[in-house]
DRENTI-62585 format. One record per atom (N, C-alpha, C): x, y, z; residue in three letters. Coordinates in steps of 0.05 Angstrom, whole numbers, padded with zeros to 5 digits, always signed. Layout:
% residues N
XYZAla...
***
This chain:
% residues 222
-00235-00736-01397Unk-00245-00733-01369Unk-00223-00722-01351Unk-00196-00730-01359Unk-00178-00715-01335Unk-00174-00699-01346Unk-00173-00680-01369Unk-00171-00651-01375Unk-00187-00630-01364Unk-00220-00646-01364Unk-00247-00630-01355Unk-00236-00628-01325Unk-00223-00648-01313Unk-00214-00646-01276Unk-00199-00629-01274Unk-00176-00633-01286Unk-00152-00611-01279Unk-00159-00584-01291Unk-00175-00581-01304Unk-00194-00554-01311Unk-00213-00539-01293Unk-00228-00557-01276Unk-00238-00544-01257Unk-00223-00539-01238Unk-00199-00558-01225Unk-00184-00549-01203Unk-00167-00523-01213Unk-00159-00514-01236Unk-00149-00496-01239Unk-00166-00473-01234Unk-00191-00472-01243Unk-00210-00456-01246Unk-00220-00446-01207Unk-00222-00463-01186Unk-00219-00458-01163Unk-00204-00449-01152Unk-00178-00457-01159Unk-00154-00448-01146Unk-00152-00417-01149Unk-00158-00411-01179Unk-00163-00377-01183Unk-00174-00359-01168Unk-00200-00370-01163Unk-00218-00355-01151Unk-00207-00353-01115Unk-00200-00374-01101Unk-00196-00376-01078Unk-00170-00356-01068Unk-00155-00353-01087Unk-00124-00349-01093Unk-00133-00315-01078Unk-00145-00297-01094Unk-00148-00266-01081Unk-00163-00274-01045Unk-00176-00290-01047Unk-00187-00294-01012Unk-00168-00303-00998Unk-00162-00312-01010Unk-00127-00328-00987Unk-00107-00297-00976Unk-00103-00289-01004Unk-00082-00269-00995Unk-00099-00246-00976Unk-00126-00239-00988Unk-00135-00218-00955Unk-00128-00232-00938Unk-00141-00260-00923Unk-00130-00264-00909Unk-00112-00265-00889Unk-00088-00267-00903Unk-00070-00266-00896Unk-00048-00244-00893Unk-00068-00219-00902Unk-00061-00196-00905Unk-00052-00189-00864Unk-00026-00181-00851Unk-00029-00176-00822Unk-00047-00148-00817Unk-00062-00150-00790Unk-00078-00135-00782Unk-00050-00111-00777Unk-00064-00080-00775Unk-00045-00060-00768Unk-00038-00064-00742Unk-00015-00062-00728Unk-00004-00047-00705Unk-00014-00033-00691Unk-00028-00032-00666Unk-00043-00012-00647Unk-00021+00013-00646Unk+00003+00007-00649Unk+00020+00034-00649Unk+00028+00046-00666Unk+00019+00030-00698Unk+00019+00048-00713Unk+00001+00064-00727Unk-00021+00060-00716Unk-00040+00072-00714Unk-00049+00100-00707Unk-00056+00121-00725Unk-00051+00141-00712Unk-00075+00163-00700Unk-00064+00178-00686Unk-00093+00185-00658Unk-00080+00208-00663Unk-00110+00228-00654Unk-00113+00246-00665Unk-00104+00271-00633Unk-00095+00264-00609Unk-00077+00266-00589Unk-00053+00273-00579Unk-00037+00289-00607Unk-00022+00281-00612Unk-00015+00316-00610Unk+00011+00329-00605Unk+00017+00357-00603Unk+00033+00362-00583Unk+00040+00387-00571Unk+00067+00392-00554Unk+00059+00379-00522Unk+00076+00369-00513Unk+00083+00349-00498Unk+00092+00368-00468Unk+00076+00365-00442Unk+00104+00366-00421Unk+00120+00348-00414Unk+00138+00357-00397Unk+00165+00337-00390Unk+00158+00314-00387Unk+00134+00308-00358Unk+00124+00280-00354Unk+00104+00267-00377Unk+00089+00279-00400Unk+00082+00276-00420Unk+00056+00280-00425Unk+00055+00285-00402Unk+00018+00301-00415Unk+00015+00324-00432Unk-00006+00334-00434Unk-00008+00353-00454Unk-00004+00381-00438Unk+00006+00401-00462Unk+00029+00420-00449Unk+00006+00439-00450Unk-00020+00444-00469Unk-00028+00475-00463Unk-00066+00466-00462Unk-00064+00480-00452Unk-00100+00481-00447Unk-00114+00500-00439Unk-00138+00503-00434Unk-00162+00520-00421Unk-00178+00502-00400Unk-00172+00509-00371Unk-00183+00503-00360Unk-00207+00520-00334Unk-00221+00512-00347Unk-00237+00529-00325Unk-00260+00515-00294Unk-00262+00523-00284Unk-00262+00500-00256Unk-00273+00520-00229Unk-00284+00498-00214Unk-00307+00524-00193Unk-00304+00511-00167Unk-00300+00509-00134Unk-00299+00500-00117Unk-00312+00496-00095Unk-00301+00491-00070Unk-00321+00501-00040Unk-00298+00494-00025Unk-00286+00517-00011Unk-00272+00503+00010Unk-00279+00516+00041Unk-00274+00501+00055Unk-00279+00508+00091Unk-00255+00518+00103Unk-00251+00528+00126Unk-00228+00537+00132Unk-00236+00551+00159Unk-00217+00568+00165Unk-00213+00583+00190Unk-00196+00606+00188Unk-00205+00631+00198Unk-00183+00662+00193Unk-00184+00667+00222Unk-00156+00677+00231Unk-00153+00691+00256Unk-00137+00720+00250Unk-00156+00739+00249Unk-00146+00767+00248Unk-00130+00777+00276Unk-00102+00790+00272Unk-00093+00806+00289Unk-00114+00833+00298Unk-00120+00831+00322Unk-00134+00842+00340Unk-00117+00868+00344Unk-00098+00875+00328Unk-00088+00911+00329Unk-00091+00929+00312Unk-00093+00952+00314Unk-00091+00972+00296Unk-00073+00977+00282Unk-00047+00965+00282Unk-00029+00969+00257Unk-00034+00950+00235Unk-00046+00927+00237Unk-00053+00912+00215Unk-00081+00913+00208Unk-00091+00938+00208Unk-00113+00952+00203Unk-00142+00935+00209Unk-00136+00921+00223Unk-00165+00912+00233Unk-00169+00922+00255Unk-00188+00939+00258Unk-00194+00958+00298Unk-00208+00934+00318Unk-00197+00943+00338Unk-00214+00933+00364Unk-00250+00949+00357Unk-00255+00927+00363Unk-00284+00943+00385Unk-00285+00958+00413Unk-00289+00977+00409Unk-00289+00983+00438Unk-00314+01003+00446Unk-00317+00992+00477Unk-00339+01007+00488Unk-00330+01033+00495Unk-00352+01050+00501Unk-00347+01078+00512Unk-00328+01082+00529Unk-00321+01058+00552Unk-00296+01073+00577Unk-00268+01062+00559Unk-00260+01060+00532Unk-00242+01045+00519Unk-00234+01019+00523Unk-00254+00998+00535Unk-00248+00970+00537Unk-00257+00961+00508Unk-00246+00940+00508Unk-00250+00916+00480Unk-00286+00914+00486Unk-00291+00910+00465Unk-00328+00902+00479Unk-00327+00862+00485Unk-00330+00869+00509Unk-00342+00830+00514Unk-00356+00819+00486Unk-00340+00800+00475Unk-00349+00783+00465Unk-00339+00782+00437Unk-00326+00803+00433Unk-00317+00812+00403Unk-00287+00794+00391Unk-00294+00783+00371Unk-00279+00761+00369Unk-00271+00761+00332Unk-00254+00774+00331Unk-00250+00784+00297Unk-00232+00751+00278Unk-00248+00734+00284Unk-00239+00705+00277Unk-00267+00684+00278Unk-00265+00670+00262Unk-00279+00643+00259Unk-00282+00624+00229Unk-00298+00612+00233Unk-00294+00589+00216Unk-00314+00597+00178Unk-00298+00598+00162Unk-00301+00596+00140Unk-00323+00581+00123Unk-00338+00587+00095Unk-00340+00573+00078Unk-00340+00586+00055Unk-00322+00579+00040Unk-00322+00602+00016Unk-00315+00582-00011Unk-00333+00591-00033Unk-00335+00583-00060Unk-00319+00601-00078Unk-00298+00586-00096Unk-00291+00597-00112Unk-00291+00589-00145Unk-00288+00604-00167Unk-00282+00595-00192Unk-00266+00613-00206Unk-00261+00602-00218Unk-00232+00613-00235Unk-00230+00599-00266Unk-00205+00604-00282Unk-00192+00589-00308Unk-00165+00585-00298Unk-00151+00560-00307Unk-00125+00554-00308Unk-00118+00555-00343Unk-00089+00566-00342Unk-00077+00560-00360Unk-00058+00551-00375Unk-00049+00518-00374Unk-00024+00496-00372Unk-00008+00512-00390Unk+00023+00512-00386Unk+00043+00532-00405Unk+00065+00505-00399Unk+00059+00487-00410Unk+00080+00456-00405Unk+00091+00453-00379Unk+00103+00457-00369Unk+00115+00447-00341Unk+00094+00466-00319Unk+00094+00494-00328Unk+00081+00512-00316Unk+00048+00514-00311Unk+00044+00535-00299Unk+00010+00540-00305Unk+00006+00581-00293Unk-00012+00596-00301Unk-00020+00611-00295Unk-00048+00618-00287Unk-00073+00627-00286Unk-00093+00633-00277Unk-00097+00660-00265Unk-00129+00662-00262Unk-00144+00682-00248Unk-00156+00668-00231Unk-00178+00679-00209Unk-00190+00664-00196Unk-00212+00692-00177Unk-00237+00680-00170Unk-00248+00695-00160Unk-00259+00685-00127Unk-00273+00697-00110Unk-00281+00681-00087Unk-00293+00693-00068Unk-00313+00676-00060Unk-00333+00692-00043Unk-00337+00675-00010Unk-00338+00689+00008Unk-00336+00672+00023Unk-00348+00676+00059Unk-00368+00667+00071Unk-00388+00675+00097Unk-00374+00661+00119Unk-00373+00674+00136Unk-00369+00671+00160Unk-00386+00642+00175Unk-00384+00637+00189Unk-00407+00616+00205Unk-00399+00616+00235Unk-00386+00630+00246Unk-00374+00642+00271Unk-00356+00661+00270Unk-00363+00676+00296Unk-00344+00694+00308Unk-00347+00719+00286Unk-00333+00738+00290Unk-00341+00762+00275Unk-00336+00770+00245Unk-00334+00754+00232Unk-00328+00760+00199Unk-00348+00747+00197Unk-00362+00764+00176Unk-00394+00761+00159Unk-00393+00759+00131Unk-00377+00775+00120Unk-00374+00764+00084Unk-00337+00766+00078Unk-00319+00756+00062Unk-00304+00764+00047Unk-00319+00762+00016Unk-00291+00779+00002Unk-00295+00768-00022Unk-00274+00786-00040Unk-00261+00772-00062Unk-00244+00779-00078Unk-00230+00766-00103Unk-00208+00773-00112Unk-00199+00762-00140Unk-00169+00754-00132Unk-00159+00737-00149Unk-00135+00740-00146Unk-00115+00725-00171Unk-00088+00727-00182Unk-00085+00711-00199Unk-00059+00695-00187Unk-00058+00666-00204Unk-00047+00645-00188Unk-00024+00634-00205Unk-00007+00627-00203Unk+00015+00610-00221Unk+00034+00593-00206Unk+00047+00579-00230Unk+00058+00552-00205Unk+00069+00540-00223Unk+00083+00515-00212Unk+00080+00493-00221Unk+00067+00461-00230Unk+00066+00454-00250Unk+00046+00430-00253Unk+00065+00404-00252Unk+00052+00385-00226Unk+00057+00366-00211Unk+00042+00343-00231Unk+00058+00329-00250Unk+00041+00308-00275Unk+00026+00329-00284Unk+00002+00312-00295Unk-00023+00321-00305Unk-00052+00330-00287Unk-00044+00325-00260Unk-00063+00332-00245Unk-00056+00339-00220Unk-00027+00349-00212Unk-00027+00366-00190Unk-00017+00389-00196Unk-00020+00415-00175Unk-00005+00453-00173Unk+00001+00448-00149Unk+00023+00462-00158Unk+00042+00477-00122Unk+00041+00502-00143Unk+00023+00521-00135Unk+00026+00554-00131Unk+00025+00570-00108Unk+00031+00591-00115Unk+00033+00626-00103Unk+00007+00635-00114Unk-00005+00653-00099Unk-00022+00674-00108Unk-00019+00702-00098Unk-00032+00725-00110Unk-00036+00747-00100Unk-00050+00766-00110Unk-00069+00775-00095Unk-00101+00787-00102Unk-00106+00812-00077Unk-00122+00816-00086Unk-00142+00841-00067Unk-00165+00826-00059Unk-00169+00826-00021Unk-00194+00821-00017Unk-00211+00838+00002Unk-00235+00836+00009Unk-00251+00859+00021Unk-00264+00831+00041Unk-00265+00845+00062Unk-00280+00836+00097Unk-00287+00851+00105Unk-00309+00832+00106Unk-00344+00851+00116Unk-00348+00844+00147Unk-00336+00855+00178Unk-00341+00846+00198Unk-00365+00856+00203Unk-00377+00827+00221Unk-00411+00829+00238Unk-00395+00841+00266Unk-00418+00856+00268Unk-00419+00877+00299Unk-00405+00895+00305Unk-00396+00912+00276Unk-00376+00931+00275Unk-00404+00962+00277Unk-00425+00954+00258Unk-00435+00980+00254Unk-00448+00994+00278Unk-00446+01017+00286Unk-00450+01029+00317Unk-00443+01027+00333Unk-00416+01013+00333Unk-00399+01005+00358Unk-00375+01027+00345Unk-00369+01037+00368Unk-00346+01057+00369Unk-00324+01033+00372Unk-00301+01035+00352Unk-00272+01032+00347Unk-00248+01056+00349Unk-00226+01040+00359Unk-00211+01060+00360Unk-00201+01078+00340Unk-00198+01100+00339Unk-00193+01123+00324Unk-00222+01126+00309Unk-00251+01118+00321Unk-00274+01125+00319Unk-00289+01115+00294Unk-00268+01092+00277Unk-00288+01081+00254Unk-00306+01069+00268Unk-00327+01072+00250Unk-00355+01056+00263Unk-00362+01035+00238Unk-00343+01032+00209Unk-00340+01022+00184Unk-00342+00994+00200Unk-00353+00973+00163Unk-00351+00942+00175Unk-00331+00936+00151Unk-00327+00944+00137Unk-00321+00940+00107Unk-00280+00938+00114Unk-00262+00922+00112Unk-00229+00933+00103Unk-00228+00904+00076Unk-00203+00937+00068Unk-00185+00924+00043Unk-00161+00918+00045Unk-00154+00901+00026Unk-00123+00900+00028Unk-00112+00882+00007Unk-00086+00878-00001Unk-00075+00856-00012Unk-00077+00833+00005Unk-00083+00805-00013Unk-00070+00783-00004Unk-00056+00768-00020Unk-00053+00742+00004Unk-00018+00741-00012Unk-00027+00697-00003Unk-00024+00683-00012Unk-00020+00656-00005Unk-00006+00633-00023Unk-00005+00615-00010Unk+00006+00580-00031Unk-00004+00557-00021Unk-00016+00546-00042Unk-00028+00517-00029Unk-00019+00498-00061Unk-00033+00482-00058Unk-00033+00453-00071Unk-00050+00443-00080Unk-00056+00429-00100Unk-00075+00410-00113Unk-00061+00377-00125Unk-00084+00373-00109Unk-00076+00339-00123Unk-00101+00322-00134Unk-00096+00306-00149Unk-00117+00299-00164Unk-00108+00276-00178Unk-00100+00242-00166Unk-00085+00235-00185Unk-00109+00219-00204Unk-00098+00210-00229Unk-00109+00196-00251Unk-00118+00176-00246Unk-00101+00162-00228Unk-00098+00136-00218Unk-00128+00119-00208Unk-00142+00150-00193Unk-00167+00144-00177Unk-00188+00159-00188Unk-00185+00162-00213Unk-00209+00168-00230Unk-00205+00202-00232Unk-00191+00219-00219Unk-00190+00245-00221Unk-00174+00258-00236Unk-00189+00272-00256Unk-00169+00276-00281Unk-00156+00302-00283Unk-00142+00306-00298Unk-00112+00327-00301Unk-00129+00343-00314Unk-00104+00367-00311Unk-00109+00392-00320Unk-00122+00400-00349Unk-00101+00382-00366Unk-00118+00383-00391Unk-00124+00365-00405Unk-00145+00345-00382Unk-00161+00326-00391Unk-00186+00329-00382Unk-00200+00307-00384Unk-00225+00311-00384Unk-00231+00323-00353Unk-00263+00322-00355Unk-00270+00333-00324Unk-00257+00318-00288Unk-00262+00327-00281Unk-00255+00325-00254Unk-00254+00330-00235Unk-00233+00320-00205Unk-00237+00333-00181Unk-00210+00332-00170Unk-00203+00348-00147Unk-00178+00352-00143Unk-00183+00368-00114Unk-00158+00352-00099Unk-00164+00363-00067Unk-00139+00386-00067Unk-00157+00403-00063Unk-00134+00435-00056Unk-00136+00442-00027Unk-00112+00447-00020Unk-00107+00460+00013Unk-00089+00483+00013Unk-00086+00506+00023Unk-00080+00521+00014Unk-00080+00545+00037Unk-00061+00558+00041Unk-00062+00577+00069Unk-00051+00607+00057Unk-00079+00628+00063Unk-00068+00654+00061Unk-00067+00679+00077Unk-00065+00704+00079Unk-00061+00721+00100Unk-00068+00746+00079Unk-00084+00764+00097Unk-00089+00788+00091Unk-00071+00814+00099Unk-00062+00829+00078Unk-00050+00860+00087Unk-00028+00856+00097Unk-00008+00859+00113Unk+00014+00859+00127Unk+00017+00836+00152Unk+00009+00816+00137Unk+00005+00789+00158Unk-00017+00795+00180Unk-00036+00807+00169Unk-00050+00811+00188Unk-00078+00786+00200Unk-00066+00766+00175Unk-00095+00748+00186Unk-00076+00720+00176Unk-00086+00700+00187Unk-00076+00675+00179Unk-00097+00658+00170Unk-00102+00646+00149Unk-00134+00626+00143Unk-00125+00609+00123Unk-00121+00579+00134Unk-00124+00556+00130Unk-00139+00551+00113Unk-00150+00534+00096Unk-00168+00531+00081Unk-00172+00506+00069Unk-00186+00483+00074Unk-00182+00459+00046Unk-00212+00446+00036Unk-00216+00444+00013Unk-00238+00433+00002Unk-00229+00424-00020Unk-00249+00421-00046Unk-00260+00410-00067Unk-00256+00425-00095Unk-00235+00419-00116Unk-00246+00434-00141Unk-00247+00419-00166Unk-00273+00427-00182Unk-00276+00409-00195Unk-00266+00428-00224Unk-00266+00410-00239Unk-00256+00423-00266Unk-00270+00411-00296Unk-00275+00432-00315Unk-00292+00420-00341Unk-00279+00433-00367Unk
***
C-alpha cells in the first residue's frame, strides 16, 4: 500500500513539474520588446525624414506702397488726382497647400496659395513658393520663404493710372518668415507623425518691399 502511494505522488509530481516551470517562466520586458518605429533619429528624437503633405486657411491684412517705384500705380482721375476712395490695401483670406520635407534637424518644401480680398482694393492673389527652415521638436518650423506672386486689383480696369496702365493684374517676387507650432502635448501632432494641426503666423512682402501682410491661421497636416 505505501509503494502504490509513493507511486502516485511521484506520478503527479511529473506531470505538474512542466506547468510549474511555464509558470514561472518571467513575462518579457516592455523595453525589450521590439517596435517596428525604429530608424534615423533627430537630435530631440523624433523621426528624422518624412512626407508631409498639409493644406490651410489663414486671414491677414496687406498694405501696398501707394508709389510707382514699387510698381503698384496710383489711380488717378483725368486732372491727375488719386481717385477718392482708392485704397490699394485690405483684409485677407487666403488658403494654402503644400508638402513638407523633414531632413533631421532641418525641413524643406513647396507650397502653393490662393487668396481674396474682403476689403479695400485687392481682389485675388495667388502664387507658389518654396520654404525651408528649421524643425522646432517634432511639431514646430521657424522658416524663410521665397516665391512669385500675382495681384489682381478691384477698380483698376478703366481707370487711367499713372504712365496710363489701365492693367489690374502685377507680378513680382516674394520674400517672407513665419512659424509653426503644434505641440504634442495638446493633441497636435508633429511633422512626421500622425495627422494634425498647427498654428502658423507668418509675415511677407511683395517685390522691393513693396507691400507688408501679416497673416495667421490654421494648418492641418496628413
Amino acid at each position: 500500500m505505501r509503494n502504490i502511494t509513493l507511486a502516485v505522488a511521484l506520478a503527479a509530481a511529473f506531470v505538474a513539474a512542466p506547468a510549474f516551470a511555464q509558470d514561472a517562466t518571467p513575462a518579457p520586458q516592455q523595453d525589450q520588446v521590439q517596435t517596428s518605429d525604429s530608424g534615423p533619429r533627430a537630435p530631440d528624437g523624433s523621426k528624422a525624414f518624412g512626407i508631409e503633405p498639409y493644406f490651410g486657411v489663414l486671414g491677414g491684412w496687406e498694405q501696398f506702397q501707394n508709389e510707382p517705384d514699387h510698381g503698384i500705380p496710383q489711380a488717378l482721375n483725368a486732372n491727375g488726382t488719386v481717385r477718392r476712395g482708392y485704397k490699394p490695401a485690405g483684409a485677407l483670406v487666403q488658403g494654402v497647400a503644400g508638402i513638407n520635407l523633414p531632413l533631421g534637424p532641418v525641413f524643406v518644401g513647396v507650397e502653393g496659395n490662393v487668396a481674396k480680398g474682403v476689403s479695400g482694393n485687392i481682389d485675388w492673389e495667388y502664387g507658389g513658393a518654396g520654404r525651408f527652415g528649421l524643425r522646432a521638436g517634432d511639431s514646430g518650423l521657424f522658416y524663410g520663404k521665397v516665391g512669385y506672386q500675382w495681384v489682381n486689383f478691384d477698380h483698376f480696369s478703366g481707370i487711367e493710372t499713372n504712365g496710363g496702365n489701365t492693367g489690374r493684374d502685377y507680378r513680382a517676387m516674394t520674400y517672407g518668415i513665419g512659424m509653426e507650432v503644434g505641440p504634442k502635448d495638446i493633441g497636435l501632432q508633429g511633422i512626421t507623425g500622425r495627422a494634425g494641426l498647427r498654428l502658423r503666423a507668418e509675415v511677407n512682402t511683395f517685390g522691393d518691399f513693396g507691400s507688408f501682410r501679416p497673416m495667421l491661421g490654421i494648418v492641418t497636416h496628413f
